[in-house]
N, C-alpha and C positions, 0 to 999 in steps of 0.2 A: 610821431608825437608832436603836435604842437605848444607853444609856448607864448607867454604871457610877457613882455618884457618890462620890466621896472627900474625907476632911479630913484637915487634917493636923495635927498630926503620928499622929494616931491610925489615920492608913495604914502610916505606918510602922513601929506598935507591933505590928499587924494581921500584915505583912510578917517581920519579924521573928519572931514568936510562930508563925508555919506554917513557918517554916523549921525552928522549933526542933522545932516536934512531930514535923516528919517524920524527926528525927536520931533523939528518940528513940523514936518506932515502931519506927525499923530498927535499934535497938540492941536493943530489947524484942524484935524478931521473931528475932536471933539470938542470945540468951541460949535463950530459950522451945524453941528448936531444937535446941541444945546439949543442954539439960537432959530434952526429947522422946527424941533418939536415944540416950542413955545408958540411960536406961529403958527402952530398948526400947517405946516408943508411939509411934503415929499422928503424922507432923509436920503434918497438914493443918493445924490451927491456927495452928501459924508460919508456914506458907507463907498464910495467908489475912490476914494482920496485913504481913506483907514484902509481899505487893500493896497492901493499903491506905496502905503506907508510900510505897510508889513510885508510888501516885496524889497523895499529897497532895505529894509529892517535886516532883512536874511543876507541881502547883498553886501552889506556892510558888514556882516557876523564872517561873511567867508571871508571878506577883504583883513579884515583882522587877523582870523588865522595864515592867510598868508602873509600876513605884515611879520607874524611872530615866526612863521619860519624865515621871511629873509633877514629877519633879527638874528637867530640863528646861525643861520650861513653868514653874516657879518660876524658872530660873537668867535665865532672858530677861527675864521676866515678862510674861509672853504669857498674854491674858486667855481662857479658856477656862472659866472656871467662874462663881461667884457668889458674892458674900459674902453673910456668914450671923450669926449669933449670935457662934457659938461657933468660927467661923474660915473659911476658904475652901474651898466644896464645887468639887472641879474635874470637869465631866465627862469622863468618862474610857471610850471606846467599850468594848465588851464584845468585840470583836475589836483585837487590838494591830493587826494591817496597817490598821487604819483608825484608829488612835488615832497611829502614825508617823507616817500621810500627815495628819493633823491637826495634828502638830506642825511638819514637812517644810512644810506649804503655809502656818504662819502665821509661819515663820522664813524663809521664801523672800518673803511680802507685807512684813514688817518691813524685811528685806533692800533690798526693791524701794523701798521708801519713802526708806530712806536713802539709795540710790545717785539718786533723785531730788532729792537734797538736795547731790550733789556727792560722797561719801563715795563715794573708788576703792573701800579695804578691800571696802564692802559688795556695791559693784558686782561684785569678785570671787569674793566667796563667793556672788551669787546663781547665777553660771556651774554651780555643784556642783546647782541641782534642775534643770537643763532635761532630766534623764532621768526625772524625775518625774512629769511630766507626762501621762503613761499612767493615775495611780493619780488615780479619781476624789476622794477623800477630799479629796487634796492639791489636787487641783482645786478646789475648791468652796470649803475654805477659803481661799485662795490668794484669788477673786476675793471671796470674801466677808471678807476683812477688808482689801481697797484697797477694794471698795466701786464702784458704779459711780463715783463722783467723782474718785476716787483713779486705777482707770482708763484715765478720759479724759486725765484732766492727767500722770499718768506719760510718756506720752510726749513733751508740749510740755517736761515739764523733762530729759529725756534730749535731744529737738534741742536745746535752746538750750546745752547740752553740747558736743554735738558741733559746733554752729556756733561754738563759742569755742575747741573744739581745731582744726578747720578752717582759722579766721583767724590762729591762734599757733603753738603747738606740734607741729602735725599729728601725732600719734599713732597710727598706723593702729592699735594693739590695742583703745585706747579705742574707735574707732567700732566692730571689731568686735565689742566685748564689747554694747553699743548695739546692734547687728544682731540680736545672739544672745537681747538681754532683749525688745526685738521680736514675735521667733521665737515666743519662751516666753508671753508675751501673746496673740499670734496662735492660738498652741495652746490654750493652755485658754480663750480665750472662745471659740471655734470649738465647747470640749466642754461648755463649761456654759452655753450657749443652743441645745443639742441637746436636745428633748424626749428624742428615743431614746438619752440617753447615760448615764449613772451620775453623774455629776457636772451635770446640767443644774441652776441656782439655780433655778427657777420663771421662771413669767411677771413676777411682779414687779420681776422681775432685767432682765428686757427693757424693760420699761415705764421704768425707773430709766436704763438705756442713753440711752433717746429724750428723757427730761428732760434729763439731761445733753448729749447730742448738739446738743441745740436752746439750752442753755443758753452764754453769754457767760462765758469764764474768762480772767484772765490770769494771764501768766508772768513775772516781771520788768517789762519793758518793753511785750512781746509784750498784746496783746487780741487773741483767737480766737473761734469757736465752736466747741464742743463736737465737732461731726462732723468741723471739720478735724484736727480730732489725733486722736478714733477713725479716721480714713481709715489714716492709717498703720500701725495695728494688721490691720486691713484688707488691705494692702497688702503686710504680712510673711510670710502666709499663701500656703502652697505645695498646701494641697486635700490637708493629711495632720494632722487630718482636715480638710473640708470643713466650712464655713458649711452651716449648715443651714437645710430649707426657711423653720422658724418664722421661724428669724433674719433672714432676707429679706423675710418678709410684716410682722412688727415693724418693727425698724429697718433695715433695707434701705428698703424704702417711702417710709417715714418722711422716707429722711434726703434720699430725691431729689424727694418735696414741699414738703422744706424746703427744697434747693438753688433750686428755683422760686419758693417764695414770696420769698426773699432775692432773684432777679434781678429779678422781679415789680418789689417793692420798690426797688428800686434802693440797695439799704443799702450798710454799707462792705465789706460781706463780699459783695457780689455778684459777685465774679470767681471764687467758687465752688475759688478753688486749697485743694490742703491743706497744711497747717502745713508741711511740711520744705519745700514751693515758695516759702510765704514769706520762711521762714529762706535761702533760696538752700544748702539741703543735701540739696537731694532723691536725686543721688544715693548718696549716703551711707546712705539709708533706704533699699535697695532688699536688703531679707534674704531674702525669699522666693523667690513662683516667678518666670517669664519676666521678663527685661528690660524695664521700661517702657520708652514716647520712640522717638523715631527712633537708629539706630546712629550711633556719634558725634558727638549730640549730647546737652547735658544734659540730663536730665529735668525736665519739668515736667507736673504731674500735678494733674487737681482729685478732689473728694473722690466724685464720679461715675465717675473713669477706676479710682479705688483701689477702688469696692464693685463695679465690675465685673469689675475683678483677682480679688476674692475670692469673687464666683458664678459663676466660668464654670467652677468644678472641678466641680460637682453639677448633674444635670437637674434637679432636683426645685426645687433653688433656685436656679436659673437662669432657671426657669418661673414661680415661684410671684414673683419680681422681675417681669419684664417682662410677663407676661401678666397682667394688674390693670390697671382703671380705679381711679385714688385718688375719694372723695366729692369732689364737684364739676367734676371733671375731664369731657371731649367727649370723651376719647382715651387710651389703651391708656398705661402707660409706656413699651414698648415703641415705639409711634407718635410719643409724646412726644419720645424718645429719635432717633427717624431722621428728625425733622424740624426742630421747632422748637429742640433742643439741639445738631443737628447740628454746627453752625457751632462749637462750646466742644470738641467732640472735634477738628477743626483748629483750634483756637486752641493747643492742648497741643501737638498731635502725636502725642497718644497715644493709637491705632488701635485696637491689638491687644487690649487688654481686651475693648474693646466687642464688637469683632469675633470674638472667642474666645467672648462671650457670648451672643454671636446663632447661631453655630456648636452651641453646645451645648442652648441653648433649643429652636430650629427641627430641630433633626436626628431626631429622634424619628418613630417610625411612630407613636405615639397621636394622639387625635382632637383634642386640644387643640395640640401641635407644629403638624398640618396645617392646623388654623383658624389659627393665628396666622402660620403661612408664607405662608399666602392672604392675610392682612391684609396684610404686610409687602411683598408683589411689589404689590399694589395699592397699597400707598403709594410704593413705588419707580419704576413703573409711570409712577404721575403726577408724580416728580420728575422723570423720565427727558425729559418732556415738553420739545423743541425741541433737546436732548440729538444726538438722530443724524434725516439725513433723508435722502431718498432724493438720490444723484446725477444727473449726467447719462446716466447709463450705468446707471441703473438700481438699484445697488448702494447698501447705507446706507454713509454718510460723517456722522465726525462733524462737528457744524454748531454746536456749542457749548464748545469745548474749558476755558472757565474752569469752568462747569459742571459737566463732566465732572472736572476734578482735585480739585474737593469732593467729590463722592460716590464718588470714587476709591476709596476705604480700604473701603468697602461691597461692591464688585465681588468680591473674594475669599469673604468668609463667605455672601455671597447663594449666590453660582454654589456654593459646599459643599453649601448647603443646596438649591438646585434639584436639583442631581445625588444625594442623598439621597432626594428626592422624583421621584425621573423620570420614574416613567410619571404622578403626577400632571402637572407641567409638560409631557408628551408629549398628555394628554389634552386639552388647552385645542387643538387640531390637529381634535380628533375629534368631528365638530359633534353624534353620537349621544348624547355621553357626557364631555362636560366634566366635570372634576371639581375644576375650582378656579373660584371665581366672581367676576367683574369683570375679567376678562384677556381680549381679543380676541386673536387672529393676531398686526396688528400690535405689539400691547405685549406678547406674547412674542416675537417678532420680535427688539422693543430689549431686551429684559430679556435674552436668549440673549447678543445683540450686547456688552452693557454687562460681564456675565460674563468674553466673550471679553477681554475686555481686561486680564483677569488670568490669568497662566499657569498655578498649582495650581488656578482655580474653571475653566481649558480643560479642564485633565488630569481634573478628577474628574467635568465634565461627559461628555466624552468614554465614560470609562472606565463612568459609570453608563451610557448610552446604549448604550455594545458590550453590557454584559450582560443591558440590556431586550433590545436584539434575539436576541441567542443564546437567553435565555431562550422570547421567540415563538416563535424558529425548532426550538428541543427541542420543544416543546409543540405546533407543527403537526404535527412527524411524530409524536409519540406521539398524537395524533390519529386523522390521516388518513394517515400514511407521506408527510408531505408533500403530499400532491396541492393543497391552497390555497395553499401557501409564499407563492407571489404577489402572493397578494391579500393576507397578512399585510403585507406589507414595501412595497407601494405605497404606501399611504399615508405614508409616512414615508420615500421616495426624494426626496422635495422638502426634506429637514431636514437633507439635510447643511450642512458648517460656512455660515454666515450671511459670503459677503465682507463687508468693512468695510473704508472704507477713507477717509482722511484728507481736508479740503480740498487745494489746492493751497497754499495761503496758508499751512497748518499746516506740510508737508510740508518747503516751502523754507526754515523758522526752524527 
């Protein structure tokens, strides 16, 4: 971006003195015109001085509007330039839509800071940019002058707000205007940790994220870390736009090896909640998309359940999250995630992120989705293990039912993504031509079974399976007019639905 540098007040003298020339160019172009036509001569002269009039006419009209924003920027005192000798040089963008959204985004950061501080007024007038948000400009300055510090901590000092309207005065506009400053947060770091965005800060801008994130702050009373109150920002974010891939391989990453080293550790921050579940105001922080928690009851959310809120709107960072070994690490985050973390997603209650995130990761035809869906049935595979066993009668029953209500919340996004993958999960059947590796008969067998036990991962298994077979069945007869049909569909007469069925002991409680 280039820039325009100004002093003052000799902008002003600057401003002034082009308005004046252009009065009297167009007074000179219409005397010169007068005194042309009465002569009987050529007006092309006047007329060529009356354009130059009405060029420097417009030049002066811009220089105004910039006069009035570095009035502006002086009336705040909003630092935007440098001091100097001989007075203050303000840079001033050589395009005004970029010099407004410069002013817009450092009157909306100043704003943001006050209403951090308690100040309704400012809280109010920050509600007037969340239409701004669109205009990089305003973006960028907006996150560069809170700074990543500024930030992190904006939102611990807006909950410990709203946990003091909460306990008193209940205010429902105050927590909404909280929702909405959120929202607006949610939005432009979603845009300025977008390489492909107009408003992205740089890398350094993310690097600065993760010190913070990892870094110890408090609020009043409150001691936090940093990611727990980024979570919420997090967390406000409805996938318009979408986190992006970088921001997930940065601090995404990051911030779920730092959740692990902190459990590792055994610190005070090990129970991995984020800042509004401390505050008991989480749900009060819920601006964004989908409802966290179970239905009807409160929310409780850690700062794992909020970055998987905010990557499950993008494949690309939905992918570039979970499909990663961190240095040091045996195993996937992804693996990480559906095993050794598992337990902390039922300590919340809170499913759907995860599972919205597994959903949009694994659903993909590319080659990295299907590796990582093979990894996933092979780790499930082996949790599934003592899970369901055959009956007396032949039929699997399940033989584990505490078991089974932990990996519960899994059975939905798995069975989405088996039925997105169908004819691979059909192929582990086809001893020619497997095409997922470490799955026997019997552990797709349970993994079908385990599915069955959620009614939208029945319907979309179901539904992928009708149109594998229709699909064989078009394709035989544009073949051979049918004449093999048979032999297409025999192999796969043995896969209808998989009985399942209860102990007795389950059955009668």
């Amino acid at each position: 971006m280039s820039f325009s540098g100004v002093k003052l007040p000799e902008f002003d003298t600057l401003v002034n003195r082009h308005a004046a020339a252009a009065r009297q160019m167009e007074e000179l172009a219409s005397r010169l015109y007068g005194e042309l036509t009465s002569a009987g001569l050529d007006t092309t002269p006047a007329e060529r001085i009356r354009k130059l009039a009405a060029q420097v006419g417009r030049e002066a009209e811009d220089l105004r509007n910039r006069q009035r924003i570095v009035r502006e920027i002086e009336r705040h005192k909003i630092t935007l330039g440098a001091s100097v000798a001989t007075g203050t040089l303000i840079g001033v963008p050589d395009s005004l839509r970029q010099a407004q959204g410069q002013l817009d985004g450092a009157l909306a950061a100043k704003a943001a800071i006050a209403a951090g501080r308690g100040d309704a007024k400012a809280m109010a007038e920050l509600q007037r940019y969340a239409g701004r948000v669109n205009d990089p400009d305003f973006v960028k300055t907006f996150l560069a002058k809170l700074g990543a510090k500024g930030i992190t901590e904006l939102p611990a000092a807006l909950g410990l707000q709203v946990r003091a309207n909460v306990t008193s005065k209940r205010d429902p506009q105050q927590v909404k205007q909280v929702q909405q400053v959120m929202k607006l947060l949610a939005t432009a770091l979603a845009k300025g940790t977008d390489p492909k965005d107009e408003a992205f800060m740089g890398e350094a801008f993310l690097d600065q994220l993760k010190k913070e994130g990892r870094a110890e702050h408090k609020a009043l009373e409150v001691t936090y870390v940093g990611y727990q109150a980024q979570a919420l920002i997090w967390r406000a974010s409805d996938g318009k736009p979408p986190f992006s891939k970088r921001f997930m391989e940065v601090v995404g990453r990051d911030a779920i090896v730092h959740q692990k080293e902190l459990s590792d550790s055994r610190s005070p921050y090990a129970n991995s909640m984020d800042l509004a579940t401390v505050l008991g105001i989480s749900d009060s922080m819920q601006p964004g998309g989908p409802r966290m928690g179970q239905p009807g009851e409160p929310i409780k959310a850690s700062v794992i359940d909020d970055l998987a809120q905010a990557a499950q709107y993008s494949r690309p960072a939905a992918q570039a999250l979970l499909f990663h070994t961190p240095k040091g690490w045996t195993k996937s985050i992804m693996a990480y995630l559906l095993t050794d973390r598992r337990d902390g997603f039922n300590k919340t209650g809170n499913h759907a992120p995860f599972a919205r995130l597994l959903r949009t990761a694994l659903s993909g035809k590319d080659k990295e989705s299907l590796k990582y869906t093979n990894e996933a049935l092979v780790i499930l595979k082996n949790e599934l293990q003592g899970v369901f066993g055959p009956g007396k009668d032949g039929k699997l029953q399940i033989t584990d039912q505490k078991k089974l209500k932990q990996l519960s919340f899994l059975a939905g996004p798995i069975g989405s993504v088996m039925a997105a993958h169908i004819d691979e999960v059909f192929s582990v059947f086809d001893k020619k031509k497997p095409e997922l590796n470490g799955i026997d008969h019997a552990g797709m067998d349970r993994l079908l079974a385990f599915a069955g036990t959620d009614a939208s991962a029945t319907k979309a298994l179901v539904e992928g399976e009708v149109q594998r077979m229709l699909s064989m069945v078009h394709e035989s007869y544009r073949r051979d007019g049918g004449e093999q049909i048979e032999n297409v569909l025999i192999p796969d007469s043995t896969l209808a639905v998989i009985p399942l069925r209860k102990p007795r002991s389950a059955r009668r409680r």
